[in-house]
Structure formats: structure tokens, C-alpha cells
mmCIF file of the C-alpha atoms, coordinates in Angstrom:
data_MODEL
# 
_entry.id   MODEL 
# 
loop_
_atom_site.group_PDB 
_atom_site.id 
_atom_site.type_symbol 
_atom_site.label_atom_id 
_atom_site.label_alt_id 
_atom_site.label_comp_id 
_atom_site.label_asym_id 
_atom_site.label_entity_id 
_atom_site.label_seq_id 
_atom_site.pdbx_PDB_ins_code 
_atom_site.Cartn_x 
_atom_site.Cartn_y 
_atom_site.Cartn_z 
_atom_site.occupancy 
_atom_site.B_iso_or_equiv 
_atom_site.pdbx_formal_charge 
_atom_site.auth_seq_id 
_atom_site.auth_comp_id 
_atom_site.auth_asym_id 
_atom_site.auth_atom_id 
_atom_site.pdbx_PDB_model_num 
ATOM 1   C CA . UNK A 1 1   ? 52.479 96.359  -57.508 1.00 0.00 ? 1   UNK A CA 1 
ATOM 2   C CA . UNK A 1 2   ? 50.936 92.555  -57.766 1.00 0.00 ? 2   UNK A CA 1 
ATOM 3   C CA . UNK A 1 3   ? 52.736 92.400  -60.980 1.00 0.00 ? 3   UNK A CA 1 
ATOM 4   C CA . UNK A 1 4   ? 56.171 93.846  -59.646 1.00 0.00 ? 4   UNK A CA 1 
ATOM 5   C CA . UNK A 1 5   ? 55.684 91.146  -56.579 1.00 0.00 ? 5   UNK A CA 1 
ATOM 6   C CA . UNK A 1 6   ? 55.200 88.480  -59.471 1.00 0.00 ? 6   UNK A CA 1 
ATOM 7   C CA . UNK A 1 7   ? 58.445 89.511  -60.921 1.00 0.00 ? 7   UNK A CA 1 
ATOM 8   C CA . UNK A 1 8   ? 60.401 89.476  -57.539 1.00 0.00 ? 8   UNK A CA 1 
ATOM 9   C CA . UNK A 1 9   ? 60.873 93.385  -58.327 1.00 0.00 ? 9   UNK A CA 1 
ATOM 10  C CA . UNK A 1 10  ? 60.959 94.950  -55.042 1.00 0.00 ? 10  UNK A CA 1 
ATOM 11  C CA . UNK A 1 11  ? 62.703 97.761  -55.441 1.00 0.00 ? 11  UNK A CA 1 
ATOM 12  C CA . UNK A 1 12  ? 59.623 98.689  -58.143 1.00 0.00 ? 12  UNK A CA 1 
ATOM 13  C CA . UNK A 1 13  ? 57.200 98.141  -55.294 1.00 0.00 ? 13  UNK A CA 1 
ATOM 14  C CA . UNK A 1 14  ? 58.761 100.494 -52.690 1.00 0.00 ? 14  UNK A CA 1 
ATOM 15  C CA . UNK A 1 15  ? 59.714 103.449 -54.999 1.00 0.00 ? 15  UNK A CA 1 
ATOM 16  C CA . UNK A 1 16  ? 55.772 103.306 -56.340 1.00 0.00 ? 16  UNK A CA 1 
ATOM 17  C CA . UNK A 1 17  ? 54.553 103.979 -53.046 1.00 0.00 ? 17  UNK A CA 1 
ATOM 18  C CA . UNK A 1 18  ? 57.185 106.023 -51.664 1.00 0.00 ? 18  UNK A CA 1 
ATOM 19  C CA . UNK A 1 19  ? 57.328 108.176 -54.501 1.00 0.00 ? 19  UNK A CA 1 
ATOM 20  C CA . UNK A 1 20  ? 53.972 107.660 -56.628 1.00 0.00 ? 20  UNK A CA 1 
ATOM 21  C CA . UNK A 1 21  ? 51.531 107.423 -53.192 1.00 0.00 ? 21  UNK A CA 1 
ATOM 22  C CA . UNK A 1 22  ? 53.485 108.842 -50.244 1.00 0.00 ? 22  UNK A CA 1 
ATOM 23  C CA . UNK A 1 23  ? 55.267 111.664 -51.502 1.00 0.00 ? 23  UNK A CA 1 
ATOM 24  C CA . UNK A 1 24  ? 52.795 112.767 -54.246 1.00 0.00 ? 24  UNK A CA 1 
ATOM 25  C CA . UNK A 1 25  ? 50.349 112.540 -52.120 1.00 0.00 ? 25  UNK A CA 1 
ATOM 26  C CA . UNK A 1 26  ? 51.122 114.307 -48.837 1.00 0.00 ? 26  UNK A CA 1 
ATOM 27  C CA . UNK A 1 27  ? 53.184 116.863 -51.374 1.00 0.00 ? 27  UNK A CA 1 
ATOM 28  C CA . UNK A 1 28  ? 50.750 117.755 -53.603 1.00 0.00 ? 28  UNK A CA 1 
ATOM 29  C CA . UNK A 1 29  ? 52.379 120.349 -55.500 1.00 0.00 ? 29  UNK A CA 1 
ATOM 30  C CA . UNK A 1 30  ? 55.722 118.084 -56.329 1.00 0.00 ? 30  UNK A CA 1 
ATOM 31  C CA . UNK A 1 31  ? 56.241 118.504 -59.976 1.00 0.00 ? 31  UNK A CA 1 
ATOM 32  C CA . UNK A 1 32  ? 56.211 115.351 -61.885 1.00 0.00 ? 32  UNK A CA 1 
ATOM 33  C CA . UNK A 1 33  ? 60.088 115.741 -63.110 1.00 0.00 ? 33  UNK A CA 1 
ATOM 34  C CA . UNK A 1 34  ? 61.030 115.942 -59.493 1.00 0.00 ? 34  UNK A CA 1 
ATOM 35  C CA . UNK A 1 35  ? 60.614 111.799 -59.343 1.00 0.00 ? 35  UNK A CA 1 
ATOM 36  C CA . UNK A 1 36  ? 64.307 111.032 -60.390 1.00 0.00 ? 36  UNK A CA 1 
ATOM 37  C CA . UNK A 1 37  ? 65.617 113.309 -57.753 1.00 0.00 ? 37  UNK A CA 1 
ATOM 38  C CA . UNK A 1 38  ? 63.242 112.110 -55.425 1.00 0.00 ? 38  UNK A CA 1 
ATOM 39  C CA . UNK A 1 39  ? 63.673 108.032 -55.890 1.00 0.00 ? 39  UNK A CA 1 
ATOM 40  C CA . UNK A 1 40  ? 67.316 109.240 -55.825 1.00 0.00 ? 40  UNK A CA 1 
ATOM 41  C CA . UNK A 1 41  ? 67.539 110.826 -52.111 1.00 0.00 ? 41  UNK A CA 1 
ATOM 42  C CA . UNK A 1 42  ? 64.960 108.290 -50.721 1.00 0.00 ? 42  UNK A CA 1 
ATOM 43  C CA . UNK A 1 43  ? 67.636 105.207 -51.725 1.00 0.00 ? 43  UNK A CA 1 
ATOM 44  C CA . UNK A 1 44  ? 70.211 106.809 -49.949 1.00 0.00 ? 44  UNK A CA 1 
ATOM 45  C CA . UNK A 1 45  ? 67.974 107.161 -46.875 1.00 0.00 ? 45  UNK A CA 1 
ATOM 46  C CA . UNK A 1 46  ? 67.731 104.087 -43.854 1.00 0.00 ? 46  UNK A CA 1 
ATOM 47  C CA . UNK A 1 47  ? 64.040 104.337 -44.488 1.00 0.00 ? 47  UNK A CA 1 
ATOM 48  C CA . UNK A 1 48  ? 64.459 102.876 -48.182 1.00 0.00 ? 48  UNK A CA 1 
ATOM 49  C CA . UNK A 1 49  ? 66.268 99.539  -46.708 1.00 0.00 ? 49  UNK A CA 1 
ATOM 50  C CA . UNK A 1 50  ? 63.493 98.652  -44.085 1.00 0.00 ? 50  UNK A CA 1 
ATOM 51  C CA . UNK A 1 51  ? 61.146 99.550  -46.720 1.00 0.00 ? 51  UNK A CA 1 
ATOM 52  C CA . UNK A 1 52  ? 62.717 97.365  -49.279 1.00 0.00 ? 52  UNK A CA 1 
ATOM 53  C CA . UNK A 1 53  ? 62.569 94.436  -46.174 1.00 0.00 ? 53  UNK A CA 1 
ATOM 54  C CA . UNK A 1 54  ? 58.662 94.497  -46.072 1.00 0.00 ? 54  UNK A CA 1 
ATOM 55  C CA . UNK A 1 55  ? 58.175 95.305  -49.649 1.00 0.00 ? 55  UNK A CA 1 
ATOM 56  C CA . UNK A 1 56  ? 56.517 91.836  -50.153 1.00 0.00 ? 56  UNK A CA 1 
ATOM 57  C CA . UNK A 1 57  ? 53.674 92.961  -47.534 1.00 0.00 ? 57  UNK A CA 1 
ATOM 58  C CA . UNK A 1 58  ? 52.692 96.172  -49.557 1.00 0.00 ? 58  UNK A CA 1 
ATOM 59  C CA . UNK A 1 59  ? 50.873 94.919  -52.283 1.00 0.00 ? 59  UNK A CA 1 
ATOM 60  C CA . UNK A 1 60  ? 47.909 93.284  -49.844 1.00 0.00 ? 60  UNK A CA 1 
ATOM 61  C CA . UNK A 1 61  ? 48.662 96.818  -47.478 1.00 0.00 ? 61  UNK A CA 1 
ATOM 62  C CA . UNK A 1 62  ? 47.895 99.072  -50.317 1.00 0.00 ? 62  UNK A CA 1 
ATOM 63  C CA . UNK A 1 63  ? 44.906 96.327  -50.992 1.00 0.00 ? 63  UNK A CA 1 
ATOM 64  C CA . UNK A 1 64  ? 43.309 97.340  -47.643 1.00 0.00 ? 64  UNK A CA 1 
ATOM 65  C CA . UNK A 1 65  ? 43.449 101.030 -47.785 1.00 0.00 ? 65  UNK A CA 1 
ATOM 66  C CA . UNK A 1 66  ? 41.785 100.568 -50.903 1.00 0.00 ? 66  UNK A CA 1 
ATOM 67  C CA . UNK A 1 67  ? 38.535 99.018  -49.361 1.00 0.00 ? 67  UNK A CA 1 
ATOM 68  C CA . UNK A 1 68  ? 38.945 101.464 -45.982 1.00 0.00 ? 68  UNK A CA 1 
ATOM 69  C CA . UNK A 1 69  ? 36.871 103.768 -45.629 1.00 0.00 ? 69  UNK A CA 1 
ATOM 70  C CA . UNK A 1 70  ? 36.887 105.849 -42.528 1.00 0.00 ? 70  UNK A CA 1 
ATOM 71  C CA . UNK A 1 71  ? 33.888 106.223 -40.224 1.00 0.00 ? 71  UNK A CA 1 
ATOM 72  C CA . UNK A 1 72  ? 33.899 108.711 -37.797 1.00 0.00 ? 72  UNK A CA 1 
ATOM 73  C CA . UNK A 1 73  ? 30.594 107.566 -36.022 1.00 0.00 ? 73  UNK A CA 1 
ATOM 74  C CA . UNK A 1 74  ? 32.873 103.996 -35.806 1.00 0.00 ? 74  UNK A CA 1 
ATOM 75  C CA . UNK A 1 75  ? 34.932 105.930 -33.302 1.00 0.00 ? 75  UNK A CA 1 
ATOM 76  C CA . UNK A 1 76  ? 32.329 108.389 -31.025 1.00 0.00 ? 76  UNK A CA 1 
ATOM 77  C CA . UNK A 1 77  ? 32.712 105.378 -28.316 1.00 0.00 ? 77  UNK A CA 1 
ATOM 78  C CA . UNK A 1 78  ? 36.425 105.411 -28.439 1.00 0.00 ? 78  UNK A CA 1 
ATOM 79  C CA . UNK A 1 79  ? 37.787 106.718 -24.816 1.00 0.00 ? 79  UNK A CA 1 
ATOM 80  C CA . UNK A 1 80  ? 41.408 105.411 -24.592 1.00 0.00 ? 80  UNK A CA 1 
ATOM 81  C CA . UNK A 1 81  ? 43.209 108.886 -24.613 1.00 0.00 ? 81  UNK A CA 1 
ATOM 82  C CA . UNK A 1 82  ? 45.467 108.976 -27.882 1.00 0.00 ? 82  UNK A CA 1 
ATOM 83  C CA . UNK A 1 83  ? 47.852 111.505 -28.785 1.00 0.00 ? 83  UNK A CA 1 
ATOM 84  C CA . UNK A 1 84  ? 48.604 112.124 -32.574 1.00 0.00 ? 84  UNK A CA 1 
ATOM 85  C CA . UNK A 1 85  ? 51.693 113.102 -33.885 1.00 0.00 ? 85  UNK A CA 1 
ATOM 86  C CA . UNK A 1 86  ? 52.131 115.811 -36.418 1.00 0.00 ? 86  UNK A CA 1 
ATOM 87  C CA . UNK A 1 87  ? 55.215 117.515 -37.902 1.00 0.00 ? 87  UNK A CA 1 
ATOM 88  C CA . UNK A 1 88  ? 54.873 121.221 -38.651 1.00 0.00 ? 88  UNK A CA 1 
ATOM 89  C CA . UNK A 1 89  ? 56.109 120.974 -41.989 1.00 0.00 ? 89  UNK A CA 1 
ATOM 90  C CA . UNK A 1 90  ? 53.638 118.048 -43.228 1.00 0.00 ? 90  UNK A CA 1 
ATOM 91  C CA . UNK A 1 91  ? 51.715 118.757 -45.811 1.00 0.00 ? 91  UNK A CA 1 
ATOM 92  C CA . UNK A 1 92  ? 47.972 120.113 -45.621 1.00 0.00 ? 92  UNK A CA 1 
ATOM 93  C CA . UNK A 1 93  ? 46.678 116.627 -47.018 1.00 0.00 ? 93  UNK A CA 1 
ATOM 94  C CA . UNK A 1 94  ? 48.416 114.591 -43.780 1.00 0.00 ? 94  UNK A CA 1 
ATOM 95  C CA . UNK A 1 95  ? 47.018 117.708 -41.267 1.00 0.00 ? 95  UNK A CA 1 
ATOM 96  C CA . UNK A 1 96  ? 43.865 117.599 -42.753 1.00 0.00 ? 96  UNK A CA 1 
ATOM 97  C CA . UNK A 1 97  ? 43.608 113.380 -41.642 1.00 0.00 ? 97  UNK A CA 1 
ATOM 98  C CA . UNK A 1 98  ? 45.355 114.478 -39.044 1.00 0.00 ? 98  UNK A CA 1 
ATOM 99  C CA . UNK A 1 99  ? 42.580 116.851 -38.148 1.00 0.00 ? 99  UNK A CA 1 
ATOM 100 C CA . UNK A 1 100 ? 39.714 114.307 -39.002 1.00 0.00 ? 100 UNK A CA 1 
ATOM 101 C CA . UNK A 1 101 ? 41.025 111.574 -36.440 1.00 0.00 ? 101 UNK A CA 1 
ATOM 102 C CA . UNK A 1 102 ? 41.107 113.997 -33.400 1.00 0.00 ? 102 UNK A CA 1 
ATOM 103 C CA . UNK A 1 103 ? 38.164 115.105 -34.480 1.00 0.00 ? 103 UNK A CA 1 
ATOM 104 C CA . UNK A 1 104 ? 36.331 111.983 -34.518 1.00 0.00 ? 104 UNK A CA 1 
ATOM 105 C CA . UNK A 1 105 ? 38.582 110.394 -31.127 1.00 0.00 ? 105 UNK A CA 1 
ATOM 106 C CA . UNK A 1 106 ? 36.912 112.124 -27.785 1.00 0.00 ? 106 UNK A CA 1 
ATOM 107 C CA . UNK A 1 107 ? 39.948 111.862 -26.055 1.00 0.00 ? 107 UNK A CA 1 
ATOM 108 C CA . UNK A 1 108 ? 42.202 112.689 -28.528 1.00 0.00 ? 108 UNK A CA 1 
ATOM 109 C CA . UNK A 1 109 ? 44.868 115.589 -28.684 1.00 0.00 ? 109 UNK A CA 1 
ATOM 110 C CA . UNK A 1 110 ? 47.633 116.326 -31.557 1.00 0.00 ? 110 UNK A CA 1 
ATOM 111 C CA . UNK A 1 111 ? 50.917 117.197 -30.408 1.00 0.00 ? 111 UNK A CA 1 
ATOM 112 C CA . UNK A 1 112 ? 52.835 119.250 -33.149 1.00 0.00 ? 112 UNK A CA 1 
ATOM 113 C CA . UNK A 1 113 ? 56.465 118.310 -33.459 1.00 0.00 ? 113 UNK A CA 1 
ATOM 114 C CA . UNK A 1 114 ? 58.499 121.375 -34.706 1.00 0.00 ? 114 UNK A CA 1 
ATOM 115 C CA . UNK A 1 115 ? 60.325 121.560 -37.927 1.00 0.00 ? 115 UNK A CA 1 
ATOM 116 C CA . UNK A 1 116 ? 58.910 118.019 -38.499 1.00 0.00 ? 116 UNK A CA 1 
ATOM 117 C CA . UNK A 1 117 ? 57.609 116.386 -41.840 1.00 0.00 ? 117 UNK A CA 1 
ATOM 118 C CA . UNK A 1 118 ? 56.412 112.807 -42.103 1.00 0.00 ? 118 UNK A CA 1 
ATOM 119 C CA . UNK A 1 119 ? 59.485 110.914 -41.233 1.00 0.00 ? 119 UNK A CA 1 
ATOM 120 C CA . UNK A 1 120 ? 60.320 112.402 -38.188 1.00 0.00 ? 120 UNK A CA 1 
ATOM 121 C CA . UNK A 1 121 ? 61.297 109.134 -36.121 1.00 0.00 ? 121 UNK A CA 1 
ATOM 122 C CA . UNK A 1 122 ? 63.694 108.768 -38.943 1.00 0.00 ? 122 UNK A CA 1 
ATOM 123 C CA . UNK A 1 123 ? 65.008 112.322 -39.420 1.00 0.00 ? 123 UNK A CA 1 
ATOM 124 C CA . UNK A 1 124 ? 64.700 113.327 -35.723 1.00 0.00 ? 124 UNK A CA 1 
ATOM 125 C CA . UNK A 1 125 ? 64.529 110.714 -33.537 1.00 0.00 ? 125 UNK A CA 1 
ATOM 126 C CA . UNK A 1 126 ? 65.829 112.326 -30.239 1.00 0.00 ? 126 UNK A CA 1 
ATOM 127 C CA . UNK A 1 127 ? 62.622 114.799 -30.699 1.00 0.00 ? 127 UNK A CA 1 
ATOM 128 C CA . UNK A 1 128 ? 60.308 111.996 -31.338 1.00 0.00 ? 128 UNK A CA 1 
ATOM 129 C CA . UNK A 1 129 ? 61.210 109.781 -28.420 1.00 0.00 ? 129 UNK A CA 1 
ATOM 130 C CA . UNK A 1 130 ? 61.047 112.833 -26.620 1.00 0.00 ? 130 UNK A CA 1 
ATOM 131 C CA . UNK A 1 131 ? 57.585 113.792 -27.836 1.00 0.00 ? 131 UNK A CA 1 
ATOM 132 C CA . UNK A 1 132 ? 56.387 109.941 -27.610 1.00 0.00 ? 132 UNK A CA 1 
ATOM 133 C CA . UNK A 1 133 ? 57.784 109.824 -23.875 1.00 0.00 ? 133 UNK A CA 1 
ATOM 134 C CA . UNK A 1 134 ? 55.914 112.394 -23.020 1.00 0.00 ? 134 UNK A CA 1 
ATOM 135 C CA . UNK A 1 135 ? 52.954 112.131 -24.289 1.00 0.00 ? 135 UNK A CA 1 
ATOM 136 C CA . UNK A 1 136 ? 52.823 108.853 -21.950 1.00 0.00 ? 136 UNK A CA 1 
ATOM 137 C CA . UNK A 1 137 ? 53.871 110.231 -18.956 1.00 0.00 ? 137 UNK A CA 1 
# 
């Protein structure tokens, strides 16, 4: 991705991590020919343009999730009540760090959004303002 930022290539930046960290990832059974079809929909999608906007950020965000690593102890004294979102549909890697942050939040709770995947501000936004407004009333 440094390199790609080098060469001014942004499009190269966002379709790695779209399709090469976000998708593979939280999809783990994608086969590897599905990547055409995949970079194909996601450039069609509003998500790919704000993406593109704050590609040049992604290189030193991809830096720090490389040198994360999450604590659960750092969070036993966190009280602030939080509600995590989580679509139905995602993928047992996202519910699984989904799972590990209420765990380790005391006053945590996951609210499921139905039908939902990853992108649900983006593919259902009515249900996620919804959800969101709730969860703060």
C-alpha cells in the first residue's frame, strides 16, 4: 500500500483492503476467483467513492492495526455503557470480535440488526439510524 501511495495509485490502495483485507477476511470462505466480480460490484457502490477520498490515510491506518493488539484487562474499568452493532448476516470472524469486545466492556450490550452484513449504514440506513437512535434513547 506505501508503494501504491508512492505512485499516487489510489484506486490500488482501496481495492487491497476492501477486497484483499475486508472482504477476505470477514468472508472467509470467498474463493479467490471471486476478486474480479467482487472489485467489480464494490466500484459501483457509494462506499468505493468515500473510500477512494481517504485512501491516502490507509496506508498509516492499516500501519496501526498492525502494532494493535487488543487487551481485554485494558478495558475491565471501562463503565460508559456502549452498544455494539452487529448485522445478522456478518461473518463468524466479525461476531467473534464482536463477541470479544462485549465481553471484555462491563456495560456493554450487542444489538443485532436483521438481515444486516458489514455495511449496513450504507445498504440500510433507515434501519441503522433506527437502531443507533435507539440505542441512545
Amino acid at each position: 500500500m506505501h508503494a501504491s501511495l508512492a505512485a499516487g495509485d489510489l484506486d490500488s490502495i482501496v481495492a487491497t483492503v476492501l477486497v484483499d483485507v475486508v472482504v477476505s477476511t470477514t468472508n472467509p470462505g470467498i474463493l479467490p476467483n471471486a476478486r474480479p466480480h467482487v472489485l467489480a460490484g464494490l466500484r459501483e457502490s457509494l462506499f468505493w467513492a468515500g473510500a477512494l477520498r481517504n485512501a491516502r490515510a490507509i496506508p498509516a491506518e492499516a500501519d496501526s492495526y498492525a502494532t494493535y493488539h487488543f487487551d481485554p484487562v485494558e478495558f475491565r474499568d471501562f463503565r460508559t455503557p456502549t452498544v455494539l452493532l452487529l448485522g445478522s448476516t456478518s461473518g463468524p470472524v466479525v461476531q467473534g470480535w464482536v463477541q470479544d469486545l462485549q465481553a471484555a466492556l462491563p456495560s456493554s450490550r450487542i444489538v443485532l440488526l436483521e438481515g444486516q452484513g458489514h455495511g449496513a449504514m450504507h445498504e440500510a440506513p433507515e434501519l441503522f439510524v433506527r437502531t443507533v437512535q435507539g440505542a441512545l434513547e
